[in-house]
Residue frames as a rotation matrix with the C-alpha (Angstrom) as fourth column:
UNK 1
0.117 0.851 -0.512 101.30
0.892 -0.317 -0.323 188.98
-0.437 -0.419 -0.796 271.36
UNK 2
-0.251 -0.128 0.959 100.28
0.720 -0.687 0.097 192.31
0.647 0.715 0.265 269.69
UNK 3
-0.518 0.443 -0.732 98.98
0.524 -0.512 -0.681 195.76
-0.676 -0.736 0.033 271.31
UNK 4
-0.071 0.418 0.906 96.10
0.696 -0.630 0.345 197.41
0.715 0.654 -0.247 269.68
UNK 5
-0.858 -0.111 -0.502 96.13
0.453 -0.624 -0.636 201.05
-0.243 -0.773 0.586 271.20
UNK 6
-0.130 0.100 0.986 93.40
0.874 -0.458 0.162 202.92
0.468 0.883 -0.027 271.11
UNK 7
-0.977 -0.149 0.150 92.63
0.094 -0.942 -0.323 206.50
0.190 -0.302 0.934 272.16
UNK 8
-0.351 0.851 0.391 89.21
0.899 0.189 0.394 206.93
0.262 0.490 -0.832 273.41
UNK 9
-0.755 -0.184 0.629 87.44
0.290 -0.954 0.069 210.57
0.588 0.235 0.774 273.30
UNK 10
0.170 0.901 0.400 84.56
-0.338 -0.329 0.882 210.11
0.926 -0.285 0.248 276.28
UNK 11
-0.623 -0.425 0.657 84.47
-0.775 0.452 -0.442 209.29
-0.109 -0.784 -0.611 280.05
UNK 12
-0.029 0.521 0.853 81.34
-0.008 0.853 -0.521 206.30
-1.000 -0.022 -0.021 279.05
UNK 13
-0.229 0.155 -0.961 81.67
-0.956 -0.223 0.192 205.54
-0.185 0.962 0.199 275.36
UNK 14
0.452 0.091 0.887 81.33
0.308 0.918 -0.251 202.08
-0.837 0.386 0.387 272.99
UNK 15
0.117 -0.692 -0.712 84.61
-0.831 -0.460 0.311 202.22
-0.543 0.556 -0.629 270.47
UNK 16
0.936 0.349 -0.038 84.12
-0.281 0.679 -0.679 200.09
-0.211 0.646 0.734 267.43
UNK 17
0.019 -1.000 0.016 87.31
-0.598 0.001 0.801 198.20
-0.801 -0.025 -0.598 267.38
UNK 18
0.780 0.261 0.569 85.93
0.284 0.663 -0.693 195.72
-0.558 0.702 0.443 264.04
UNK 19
0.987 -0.155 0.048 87.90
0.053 0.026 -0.998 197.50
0.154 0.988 0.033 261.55
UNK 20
0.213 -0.976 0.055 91.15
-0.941 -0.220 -0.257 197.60
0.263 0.003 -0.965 263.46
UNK 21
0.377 0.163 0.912 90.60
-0.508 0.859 0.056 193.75
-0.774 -0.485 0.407 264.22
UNK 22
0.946 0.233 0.226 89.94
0.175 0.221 -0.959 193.14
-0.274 0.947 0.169 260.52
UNK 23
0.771 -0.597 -0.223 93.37
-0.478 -0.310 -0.822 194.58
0.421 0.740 -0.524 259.61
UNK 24
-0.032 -0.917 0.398 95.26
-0.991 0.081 0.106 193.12
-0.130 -0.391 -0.911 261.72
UNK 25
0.211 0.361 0.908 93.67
0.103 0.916 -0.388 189.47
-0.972 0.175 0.156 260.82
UNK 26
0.982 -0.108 -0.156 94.23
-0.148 0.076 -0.986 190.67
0.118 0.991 0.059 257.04
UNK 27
0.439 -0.898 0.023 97.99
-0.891 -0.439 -0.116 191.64
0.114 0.030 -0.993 257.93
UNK 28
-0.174 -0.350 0.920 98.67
-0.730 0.673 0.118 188.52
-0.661 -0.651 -0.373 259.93
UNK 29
0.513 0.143 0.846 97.28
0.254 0.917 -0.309 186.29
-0.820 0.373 0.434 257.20
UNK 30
0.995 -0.088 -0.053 99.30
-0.063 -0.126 -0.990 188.03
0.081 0.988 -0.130 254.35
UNK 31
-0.027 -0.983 0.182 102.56
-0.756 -0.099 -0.647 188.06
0.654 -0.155 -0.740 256.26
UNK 32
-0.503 -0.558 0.659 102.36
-0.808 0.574 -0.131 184.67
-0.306 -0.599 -0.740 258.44
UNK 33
-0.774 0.206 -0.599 100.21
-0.086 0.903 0.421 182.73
0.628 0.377 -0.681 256.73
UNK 34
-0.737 0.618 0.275 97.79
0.213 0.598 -0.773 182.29
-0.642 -0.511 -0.572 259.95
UNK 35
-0.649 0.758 -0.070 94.14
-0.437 -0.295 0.850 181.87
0.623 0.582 0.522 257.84
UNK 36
0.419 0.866 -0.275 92.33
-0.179 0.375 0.909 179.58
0.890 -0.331 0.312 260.46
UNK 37
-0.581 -0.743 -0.333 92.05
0.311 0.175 -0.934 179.84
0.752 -0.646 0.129 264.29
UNK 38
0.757 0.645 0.099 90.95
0.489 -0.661 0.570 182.44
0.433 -0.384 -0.816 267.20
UNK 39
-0.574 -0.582 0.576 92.10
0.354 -0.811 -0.466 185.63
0.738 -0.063 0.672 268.07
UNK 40
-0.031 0.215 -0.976 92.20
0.881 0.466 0.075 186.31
0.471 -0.858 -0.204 271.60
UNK 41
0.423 0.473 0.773 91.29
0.429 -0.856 0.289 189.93
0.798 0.209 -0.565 273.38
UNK 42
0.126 0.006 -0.992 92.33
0.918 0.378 0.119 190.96
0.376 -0.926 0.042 276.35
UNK 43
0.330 0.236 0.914 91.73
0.353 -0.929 0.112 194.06
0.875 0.286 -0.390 277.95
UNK 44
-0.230 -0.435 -0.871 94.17
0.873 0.303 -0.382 194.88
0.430 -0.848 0.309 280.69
UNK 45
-0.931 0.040 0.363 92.65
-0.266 -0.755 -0.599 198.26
0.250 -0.654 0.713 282.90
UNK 46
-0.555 0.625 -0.549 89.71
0.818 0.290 -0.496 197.86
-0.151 -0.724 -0.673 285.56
UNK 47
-0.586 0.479 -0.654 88.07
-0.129 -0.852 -0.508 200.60
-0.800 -0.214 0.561 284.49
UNK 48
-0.164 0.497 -0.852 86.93
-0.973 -0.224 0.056 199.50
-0.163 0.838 0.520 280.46
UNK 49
-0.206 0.011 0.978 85.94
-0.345 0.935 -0.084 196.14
-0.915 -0.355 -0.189 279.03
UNK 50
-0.844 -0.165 -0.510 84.92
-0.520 0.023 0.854 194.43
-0.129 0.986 -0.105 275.67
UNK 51
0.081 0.941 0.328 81.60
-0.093 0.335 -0.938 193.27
-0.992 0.046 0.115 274.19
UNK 52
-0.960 0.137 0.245 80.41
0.242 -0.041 0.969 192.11
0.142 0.990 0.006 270.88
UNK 53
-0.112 0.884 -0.454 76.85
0.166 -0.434 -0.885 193.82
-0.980 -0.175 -0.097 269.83
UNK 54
0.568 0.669 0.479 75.16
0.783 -0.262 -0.564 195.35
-0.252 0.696 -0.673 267.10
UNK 55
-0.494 -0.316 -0.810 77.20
0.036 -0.938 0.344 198.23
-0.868 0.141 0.475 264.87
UNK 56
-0.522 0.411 0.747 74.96
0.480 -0.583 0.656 198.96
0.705 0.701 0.107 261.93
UNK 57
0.205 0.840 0.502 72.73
0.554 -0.522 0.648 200.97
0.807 0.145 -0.573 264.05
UNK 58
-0.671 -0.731 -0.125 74.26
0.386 -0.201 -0.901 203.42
0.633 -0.653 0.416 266.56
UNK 59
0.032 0.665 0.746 71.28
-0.814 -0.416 0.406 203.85
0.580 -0.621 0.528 268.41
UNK 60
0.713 0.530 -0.459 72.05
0.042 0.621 0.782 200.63
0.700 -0.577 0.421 269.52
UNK 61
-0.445 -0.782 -0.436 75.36
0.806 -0.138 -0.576 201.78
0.390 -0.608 0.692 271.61
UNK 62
-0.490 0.261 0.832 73.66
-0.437 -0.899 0.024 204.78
0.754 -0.352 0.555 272.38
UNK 63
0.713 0.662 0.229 70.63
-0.511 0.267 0.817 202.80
0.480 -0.700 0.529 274.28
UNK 64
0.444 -0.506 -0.739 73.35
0.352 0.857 -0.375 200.65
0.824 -0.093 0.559 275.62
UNK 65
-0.535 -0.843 0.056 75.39
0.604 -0.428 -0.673 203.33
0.591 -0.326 0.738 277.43
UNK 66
-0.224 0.526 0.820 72.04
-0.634 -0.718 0.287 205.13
0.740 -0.456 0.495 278.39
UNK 67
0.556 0.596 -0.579 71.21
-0.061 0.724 0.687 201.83
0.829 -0.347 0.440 280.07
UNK 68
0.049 -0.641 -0.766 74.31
0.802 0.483 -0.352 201.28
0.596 -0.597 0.538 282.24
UNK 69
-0.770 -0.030 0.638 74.77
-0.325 -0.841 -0.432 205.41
0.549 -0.540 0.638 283.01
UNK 70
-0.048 0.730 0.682 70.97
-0.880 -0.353 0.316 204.26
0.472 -0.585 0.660 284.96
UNK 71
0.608 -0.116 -0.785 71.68
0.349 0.928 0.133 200.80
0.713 -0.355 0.605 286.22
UNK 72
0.200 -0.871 -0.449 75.33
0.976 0.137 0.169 201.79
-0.086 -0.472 0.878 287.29
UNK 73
0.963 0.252 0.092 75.31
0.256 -0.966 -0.028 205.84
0.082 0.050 -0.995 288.18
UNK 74
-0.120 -0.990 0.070 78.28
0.175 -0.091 -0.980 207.74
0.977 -0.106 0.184 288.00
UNK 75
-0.423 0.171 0.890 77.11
-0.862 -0.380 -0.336 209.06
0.280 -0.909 0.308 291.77
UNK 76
0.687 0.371 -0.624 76.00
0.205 0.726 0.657 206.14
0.697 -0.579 0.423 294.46
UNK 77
0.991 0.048 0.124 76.79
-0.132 0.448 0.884 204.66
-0.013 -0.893 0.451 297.59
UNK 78
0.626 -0.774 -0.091 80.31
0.297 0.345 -0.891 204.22
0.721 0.531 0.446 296.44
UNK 79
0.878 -0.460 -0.134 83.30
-0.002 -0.282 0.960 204.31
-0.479 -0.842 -0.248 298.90
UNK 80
0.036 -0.922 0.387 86.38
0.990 0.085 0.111 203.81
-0.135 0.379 0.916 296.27
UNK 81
0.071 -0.408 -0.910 88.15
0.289 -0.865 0.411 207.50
-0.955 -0.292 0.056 296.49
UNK 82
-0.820 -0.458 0.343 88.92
0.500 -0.281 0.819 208.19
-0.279 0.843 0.460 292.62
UNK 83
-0.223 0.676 -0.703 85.49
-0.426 -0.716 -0.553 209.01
-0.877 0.176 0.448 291.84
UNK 84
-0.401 0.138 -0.906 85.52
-0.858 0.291 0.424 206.04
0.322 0.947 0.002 288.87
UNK 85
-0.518 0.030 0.855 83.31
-0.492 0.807 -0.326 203.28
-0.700 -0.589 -0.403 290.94
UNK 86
0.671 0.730 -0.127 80.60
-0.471 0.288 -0.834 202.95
-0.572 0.619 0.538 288.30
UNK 87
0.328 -0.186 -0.926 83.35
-0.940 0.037 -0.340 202.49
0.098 0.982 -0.162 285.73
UNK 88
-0.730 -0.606 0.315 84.74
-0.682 0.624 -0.382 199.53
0.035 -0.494 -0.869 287.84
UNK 89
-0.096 0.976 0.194 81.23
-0.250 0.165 -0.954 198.34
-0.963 -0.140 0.228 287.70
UNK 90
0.632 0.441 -0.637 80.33
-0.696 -0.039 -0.717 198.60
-0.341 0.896 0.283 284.30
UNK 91
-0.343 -0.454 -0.822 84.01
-0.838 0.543 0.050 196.79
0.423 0.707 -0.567 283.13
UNK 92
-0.640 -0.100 0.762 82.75
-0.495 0.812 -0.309 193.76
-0.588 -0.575 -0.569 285.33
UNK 93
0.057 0.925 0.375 79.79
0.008 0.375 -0.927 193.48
-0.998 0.056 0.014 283.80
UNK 94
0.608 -0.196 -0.770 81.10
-0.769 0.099 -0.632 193.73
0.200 0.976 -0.090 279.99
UNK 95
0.833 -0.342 0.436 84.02
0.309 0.940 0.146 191.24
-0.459 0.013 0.888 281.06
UNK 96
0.402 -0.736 -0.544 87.83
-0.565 -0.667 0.485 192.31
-0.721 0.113 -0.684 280.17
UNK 97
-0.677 -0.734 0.053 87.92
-0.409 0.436 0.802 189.29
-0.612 0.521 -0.595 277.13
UNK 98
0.475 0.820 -0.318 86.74
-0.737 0.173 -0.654 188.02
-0.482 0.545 0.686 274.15
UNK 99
-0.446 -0.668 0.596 87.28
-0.005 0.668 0.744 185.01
-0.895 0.329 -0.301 271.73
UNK 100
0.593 0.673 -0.443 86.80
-0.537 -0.080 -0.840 185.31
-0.601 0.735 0.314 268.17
UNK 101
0.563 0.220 0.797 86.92
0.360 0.802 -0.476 183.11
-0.744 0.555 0.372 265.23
UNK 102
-0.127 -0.493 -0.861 89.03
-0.642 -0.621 0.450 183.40
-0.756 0.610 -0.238 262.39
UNK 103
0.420 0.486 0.767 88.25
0.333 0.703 -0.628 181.58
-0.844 0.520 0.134 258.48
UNK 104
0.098 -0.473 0.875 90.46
0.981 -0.100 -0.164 181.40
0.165 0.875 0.455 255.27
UNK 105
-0.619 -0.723 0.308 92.49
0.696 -0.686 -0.211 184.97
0.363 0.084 0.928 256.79
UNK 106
-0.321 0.716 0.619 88.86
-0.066 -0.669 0.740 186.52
0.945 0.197 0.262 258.24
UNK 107
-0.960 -0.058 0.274 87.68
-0.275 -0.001 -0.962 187.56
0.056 -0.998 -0.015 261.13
UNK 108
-0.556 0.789 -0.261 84.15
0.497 0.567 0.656 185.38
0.666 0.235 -0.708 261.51
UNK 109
-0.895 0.441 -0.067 81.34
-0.276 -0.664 -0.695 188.04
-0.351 -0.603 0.716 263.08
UNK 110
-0.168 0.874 0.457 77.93
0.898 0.326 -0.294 187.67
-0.406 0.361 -0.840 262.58
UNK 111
0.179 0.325 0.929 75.95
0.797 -0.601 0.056 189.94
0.576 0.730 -0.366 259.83
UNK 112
0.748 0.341 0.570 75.33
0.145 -0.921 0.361 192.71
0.648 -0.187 -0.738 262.11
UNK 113
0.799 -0.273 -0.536 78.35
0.598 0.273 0.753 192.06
-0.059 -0.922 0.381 264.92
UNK 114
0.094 -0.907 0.411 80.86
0.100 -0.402 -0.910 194.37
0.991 0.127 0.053 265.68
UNK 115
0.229 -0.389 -0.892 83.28
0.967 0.198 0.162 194.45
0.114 -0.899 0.422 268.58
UNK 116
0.701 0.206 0.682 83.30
-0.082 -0.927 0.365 197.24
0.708 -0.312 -0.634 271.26
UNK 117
-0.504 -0.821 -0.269 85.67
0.544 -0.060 -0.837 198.56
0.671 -0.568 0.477 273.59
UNK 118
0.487 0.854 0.183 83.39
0.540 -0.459 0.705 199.82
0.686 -0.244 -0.685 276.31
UNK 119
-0.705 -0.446 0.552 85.14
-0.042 -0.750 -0.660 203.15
0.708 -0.488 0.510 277.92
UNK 120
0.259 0.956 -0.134 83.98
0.565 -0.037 0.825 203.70
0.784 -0.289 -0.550 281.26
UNK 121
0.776 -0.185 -0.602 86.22
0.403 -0.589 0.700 206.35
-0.485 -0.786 -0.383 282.85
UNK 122
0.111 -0.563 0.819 87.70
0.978 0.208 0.011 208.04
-0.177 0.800 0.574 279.83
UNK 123
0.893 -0.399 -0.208 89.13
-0.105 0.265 -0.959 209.68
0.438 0.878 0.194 277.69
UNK 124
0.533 -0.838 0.112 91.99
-0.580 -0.266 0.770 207.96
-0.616 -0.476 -0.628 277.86
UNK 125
0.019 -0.642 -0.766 94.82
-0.845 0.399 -0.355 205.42
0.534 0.655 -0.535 276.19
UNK 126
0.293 0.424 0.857 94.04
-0.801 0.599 -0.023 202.05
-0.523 -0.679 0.515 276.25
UNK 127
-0.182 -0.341 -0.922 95.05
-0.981 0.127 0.147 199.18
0.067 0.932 -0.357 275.41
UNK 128
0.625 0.777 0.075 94.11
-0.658 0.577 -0.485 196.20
-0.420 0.254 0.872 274.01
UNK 129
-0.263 -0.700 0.664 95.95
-0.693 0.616 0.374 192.62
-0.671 -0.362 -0.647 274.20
UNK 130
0.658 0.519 -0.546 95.93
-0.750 0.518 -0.411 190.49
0.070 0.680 0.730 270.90
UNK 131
-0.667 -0.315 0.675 97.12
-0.178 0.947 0.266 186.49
-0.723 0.057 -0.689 271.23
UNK 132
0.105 0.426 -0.898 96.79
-0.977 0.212 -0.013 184.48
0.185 0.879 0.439 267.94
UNK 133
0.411 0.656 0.633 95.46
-0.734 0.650 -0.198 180.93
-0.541 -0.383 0.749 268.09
UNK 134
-0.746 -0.513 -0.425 96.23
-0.637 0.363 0.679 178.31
-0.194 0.778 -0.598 265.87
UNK 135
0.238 0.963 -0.130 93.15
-0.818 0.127 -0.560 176.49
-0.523 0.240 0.818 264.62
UNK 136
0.545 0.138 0.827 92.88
-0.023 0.989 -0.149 172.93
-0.838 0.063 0.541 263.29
UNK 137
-0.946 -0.307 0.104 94.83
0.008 0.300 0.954 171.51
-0.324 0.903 -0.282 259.60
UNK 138
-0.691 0.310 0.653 93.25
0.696 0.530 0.485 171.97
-0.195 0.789 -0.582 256.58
């Protein structure tokens, strides 16, 4: 297993983790050989979660984050003491894993797809749990 750390720099953000994905899938296939498989996510804190979406257009993380801030308020009904219920909220509802593809040493996204760390009681140091697959011969 690997840790991807990352620093994030809001308390509600969406942190493009694609291009630190990518390198580590380049690394891993130039030093172990791995070229086909899936590369597993895991996000261990209750407070952030992971999503794939749309990153050519940052209006779409923007509308994303405006959505949840009015779905899931930082203020409500909320009895948890810290003052971070929403954020407990929000990671449920992104989901604290992902599974992605890997192809001849690449990570396999669609055209427009990039992967998000969704901050939701930040800034803080997170991290992010990588497990490599092995994928069929041949």
């Amino acid at each position: 297993m690997q840790i991807l750390e990352i620093r994030t720099r809001a308390r509600c953000e969406m942190y493009d983790i694609t291009a630190h994905l990518h390198s580590r899938v380049d690394e891993a296939a130039r030093q172990h050989g791995w070229r086909r498989g899936a590369l597993a996510l895991f996000c261990p804190h209750t407070t952030c979660g992971l999503t794939v979406n749309e990153g050519a257009d940052p209006d779409v993380a923007r509308d994303m984050l405006a959505h949840f801030s009015r779905t899931v308020p930082p203020a409500g009904d909320y009895r948890h003491a810290e003052g971070n219920s929403d954020a407990h909220i929000k990671a449920t509802l992104h989901g604290p894993s992902l599974l992605l593809l890997v192809e001849e040493g690449r990570l396999r996204l669609g055209r427009w797809q990039s992967v998000y760390l969704c901050e939701g009681d930040g800034p803080r140091r997170r991290e992010i749990w990588l497990q490599w697959l092995p994928g069929e011969a041949g």
